[in-house]
Residue frames as qw, qx, qy, qz and C-alpha x, y, z in Angstrom:
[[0.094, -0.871, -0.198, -0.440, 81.60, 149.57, 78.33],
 [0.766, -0.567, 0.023, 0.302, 83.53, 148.97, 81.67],
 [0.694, -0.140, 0.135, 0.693, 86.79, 149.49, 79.76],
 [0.161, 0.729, 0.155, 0.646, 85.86, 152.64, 77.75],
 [0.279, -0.912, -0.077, -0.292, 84.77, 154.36, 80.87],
 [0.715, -0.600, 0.088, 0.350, 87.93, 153.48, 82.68],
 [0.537, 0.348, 0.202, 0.742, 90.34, 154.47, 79.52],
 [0.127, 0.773, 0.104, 0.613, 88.18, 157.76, 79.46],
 [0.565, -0.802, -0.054, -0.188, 88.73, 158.26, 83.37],
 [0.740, -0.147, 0.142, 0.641, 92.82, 157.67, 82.75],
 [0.240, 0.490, 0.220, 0.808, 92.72, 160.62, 80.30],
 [0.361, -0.853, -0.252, -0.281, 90.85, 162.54, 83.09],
 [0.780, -0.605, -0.130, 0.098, 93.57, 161.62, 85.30],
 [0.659, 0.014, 0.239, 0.713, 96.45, 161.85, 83.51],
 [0.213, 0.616, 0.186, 0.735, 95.23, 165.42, 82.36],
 [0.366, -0.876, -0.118, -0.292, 94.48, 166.52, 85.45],
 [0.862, -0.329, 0.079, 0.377, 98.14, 165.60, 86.87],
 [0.589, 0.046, 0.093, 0.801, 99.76, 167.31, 84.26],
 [0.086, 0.699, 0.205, 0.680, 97.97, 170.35, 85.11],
 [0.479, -0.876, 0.045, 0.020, 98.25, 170.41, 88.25],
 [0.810, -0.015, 0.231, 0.538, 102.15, 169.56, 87.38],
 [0.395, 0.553, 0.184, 0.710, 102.09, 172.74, 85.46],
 [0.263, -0.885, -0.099, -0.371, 100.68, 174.87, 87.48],
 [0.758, -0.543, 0.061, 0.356, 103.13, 173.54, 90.30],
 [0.551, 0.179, 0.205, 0.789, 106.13, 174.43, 87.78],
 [0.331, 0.630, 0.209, 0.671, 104.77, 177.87, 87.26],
 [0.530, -0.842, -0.087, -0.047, 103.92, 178.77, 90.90],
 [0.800, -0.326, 0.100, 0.495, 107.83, 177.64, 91.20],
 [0.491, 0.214, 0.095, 0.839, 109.06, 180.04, 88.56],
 [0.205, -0.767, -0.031, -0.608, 106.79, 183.20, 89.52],
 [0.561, -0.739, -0.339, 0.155, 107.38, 182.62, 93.49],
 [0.266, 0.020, -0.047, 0.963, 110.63, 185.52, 93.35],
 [0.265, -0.429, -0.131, -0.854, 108.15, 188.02, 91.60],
 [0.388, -0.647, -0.574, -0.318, 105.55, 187.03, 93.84],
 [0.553, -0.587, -0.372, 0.460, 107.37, 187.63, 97.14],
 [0.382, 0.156, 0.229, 0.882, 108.72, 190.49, 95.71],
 [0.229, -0.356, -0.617, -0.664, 105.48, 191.67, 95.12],
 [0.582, -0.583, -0.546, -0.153, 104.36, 190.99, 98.19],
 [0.466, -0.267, -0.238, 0.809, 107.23, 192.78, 100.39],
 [0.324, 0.029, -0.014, 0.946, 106.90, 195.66, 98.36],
 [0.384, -0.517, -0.631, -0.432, 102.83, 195.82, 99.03],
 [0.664, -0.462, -0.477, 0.344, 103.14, 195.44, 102.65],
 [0.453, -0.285, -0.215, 0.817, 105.57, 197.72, 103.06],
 [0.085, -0.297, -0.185, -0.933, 103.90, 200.70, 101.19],
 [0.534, -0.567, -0.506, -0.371, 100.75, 200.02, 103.05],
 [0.717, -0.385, -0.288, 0.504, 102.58, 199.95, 106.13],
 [0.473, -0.183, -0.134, 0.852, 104.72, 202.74, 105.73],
 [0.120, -0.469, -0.454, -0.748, 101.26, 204.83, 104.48],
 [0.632, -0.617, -0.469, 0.017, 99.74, 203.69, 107.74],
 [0.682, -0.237, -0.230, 0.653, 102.63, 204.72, 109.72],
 [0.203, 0.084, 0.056, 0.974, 102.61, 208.38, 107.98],
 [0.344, -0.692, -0.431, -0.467, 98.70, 208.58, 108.33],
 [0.615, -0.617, -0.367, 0.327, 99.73, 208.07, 112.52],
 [0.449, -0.222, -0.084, 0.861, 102.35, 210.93, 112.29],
 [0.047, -0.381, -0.365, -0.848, 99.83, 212.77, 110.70],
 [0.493, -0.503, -0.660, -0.264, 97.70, 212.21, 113.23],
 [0.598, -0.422, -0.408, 0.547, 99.88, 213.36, 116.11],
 [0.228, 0.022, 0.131, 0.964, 100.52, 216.43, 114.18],
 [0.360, -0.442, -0.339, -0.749, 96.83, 217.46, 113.99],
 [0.525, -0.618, -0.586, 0.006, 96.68, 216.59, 117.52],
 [0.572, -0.169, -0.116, 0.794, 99.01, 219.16, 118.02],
 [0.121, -0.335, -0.260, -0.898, 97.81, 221.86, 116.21],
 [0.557, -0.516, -0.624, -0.183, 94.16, 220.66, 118.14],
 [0.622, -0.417, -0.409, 0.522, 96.10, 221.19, 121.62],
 [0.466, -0.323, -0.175, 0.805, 97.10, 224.25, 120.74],
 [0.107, -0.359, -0.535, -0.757, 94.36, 225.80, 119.14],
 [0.633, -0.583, -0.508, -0.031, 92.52, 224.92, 122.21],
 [0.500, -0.620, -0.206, 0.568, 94.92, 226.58, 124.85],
 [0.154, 0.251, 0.403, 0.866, 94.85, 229.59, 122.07],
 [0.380, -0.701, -0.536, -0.276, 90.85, 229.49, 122.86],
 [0.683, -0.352, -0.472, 0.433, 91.92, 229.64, 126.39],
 [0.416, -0.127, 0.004, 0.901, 94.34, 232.38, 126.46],
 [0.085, -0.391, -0.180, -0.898, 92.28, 234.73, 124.29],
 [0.484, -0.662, -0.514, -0.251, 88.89, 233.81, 126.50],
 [0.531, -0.365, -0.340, 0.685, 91.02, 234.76, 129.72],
 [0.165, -0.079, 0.037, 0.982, 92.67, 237.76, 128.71],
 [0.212, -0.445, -0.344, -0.799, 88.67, 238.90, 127.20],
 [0.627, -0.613, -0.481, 0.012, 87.08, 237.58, 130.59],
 [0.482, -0.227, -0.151, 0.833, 89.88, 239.86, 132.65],
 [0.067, 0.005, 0.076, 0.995, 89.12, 243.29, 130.64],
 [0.332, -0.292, -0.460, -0.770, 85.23, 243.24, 130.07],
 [0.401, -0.072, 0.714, -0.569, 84.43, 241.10, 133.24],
 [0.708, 0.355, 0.372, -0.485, 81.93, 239.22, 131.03],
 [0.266, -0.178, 0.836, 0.447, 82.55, 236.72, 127.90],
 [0.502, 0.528, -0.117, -0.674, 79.93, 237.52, 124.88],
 [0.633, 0.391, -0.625, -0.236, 81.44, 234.72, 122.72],
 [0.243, -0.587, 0.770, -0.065, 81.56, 232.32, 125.06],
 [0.882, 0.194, 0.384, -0.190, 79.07, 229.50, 123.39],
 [0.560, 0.728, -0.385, -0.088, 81.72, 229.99, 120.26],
 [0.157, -0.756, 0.545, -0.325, 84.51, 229.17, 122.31],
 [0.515, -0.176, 0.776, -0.319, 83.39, 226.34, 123.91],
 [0.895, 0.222, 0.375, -0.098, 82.29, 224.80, 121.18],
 [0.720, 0.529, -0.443, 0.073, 85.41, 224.99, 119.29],
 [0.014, -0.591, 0.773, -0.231, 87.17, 223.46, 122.44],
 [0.754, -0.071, 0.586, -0.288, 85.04, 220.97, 122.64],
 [0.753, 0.648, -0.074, -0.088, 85.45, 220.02, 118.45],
 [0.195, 0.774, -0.578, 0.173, 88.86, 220.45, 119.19],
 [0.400, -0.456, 0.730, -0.316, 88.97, 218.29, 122.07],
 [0.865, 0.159, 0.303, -0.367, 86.89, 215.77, 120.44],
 [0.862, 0.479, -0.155, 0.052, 89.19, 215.23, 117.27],
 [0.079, 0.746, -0.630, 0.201, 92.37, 215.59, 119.19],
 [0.599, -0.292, 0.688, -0.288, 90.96, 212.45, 121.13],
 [0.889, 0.312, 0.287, -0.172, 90.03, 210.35, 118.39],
 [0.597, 0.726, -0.292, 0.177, 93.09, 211.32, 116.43],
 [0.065, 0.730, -0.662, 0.156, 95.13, 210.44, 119.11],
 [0.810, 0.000, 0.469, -0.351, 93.44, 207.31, 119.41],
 [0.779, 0.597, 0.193, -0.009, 94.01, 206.21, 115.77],
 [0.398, 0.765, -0.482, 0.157, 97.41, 207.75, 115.45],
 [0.249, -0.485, 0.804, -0.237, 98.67, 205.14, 118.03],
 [0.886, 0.079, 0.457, -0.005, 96.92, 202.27, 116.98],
 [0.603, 0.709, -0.356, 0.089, 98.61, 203.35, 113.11],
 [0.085, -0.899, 0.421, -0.092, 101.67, 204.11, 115.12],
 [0.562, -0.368, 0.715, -0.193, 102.14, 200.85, 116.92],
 [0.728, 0.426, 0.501, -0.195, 99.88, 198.30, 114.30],
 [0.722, 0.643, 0.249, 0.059, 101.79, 199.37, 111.30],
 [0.097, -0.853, 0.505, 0.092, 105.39, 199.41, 111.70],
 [0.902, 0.040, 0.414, 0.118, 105.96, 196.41, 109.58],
 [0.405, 0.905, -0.094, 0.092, 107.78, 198.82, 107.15],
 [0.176, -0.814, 0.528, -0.168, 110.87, 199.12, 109.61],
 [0.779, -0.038, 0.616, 0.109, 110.94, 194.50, 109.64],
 [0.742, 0.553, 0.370, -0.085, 110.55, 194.72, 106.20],
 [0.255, 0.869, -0.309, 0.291, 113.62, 197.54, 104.99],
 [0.346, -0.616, 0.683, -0.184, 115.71, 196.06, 108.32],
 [0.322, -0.126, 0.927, -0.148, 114.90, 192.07, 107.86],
 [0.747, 0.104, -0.092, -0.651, 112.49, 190.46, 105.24],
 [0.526, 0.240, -0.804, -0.141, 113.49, 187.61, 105.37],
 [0.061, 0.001, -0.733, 0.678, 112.35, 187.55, 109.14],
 [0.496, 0.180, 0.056, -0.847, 108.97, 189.55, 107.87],
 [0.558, 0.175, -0.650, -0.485, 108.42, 186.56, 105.24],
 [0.148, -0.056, -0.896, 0.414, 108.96, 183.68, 108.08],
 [0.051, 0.304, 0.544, -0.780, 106.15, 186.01, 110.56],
 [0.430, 0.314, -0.308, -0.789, 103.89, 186.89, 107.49],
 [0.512, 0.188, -0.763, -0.346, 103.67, 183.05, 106.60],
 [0.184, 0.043, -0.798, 0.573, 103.06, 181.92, 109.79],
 [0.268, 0.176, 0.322, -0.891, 100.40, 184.28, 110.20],
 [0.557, 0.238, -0.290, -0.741, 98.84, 182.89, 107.07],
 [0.559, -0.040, -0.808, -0.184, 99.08, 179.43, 107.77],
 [0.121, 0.255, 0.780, -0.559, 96.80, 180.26, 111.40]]
């Protein structure tokens, strides 16, 4: 009984070898596509990130100047009437304003900064792949 169970526990072994043998062989022929695959992931994600931040700067613009808009008109209505009617309006769209201009410019500079792997990636991947692998093997 000794020897059956060792035969059948060679065939265990010997099949698990050549599958892990295979699998080693196919990891070898798919690893192109995979990096491939994986550059061109990154980089869209990246360069999505990157346009969300420029989007972000741009709606803090607008924000800024929507706000010193407020401003201007509230002056010029506080000058002729002596007395501001709208002014709870006012103030609360400079404060809305002021609120998303901060948080958007918060977020459009972490994007900005945090997700410019696009520019390694189109300039040097082979540099990105190195720094990418690294990362994954801390």
């Amino acid at each position: 009984m000794n020897e059956v169970l060792q035969s059948k526990l060679a065939e265990i072994v010997e099949l698990g070898k050549n599958g892990i043998l295979q699998a080693a062989d196919m990891i070898k022929e798919q690893m192109p596509d995979l990096v491939e695959q994986i550059l061109r992931y990154n980089f869209v994600v990246s360069l999505l990130s990157w346009l969300t931040a420029i989007a972000c700067f741009i709606l803090v613009y607008k924000c800024v100047q929507r706000i010193l808009k407020v401003m201007k008109y509230e002056n010029e209505r506080n000058v002729s009437n002596g007395y501001c009617y709208y002014a709870g309006k006012s103030i609360a769209t400079n404060i809305i304003c002021t609120v998303l201009g901060v948080i958007c410019l918060i977020t459009g500079l972490v994007l900005f900064f945090e997700h410019a792997a696009w520019i390694k990636i189109s300039i040097a991947p082979k540099l990105y792949l190195v720094e990418y692998l690294s990362y994954l093997i801390k």
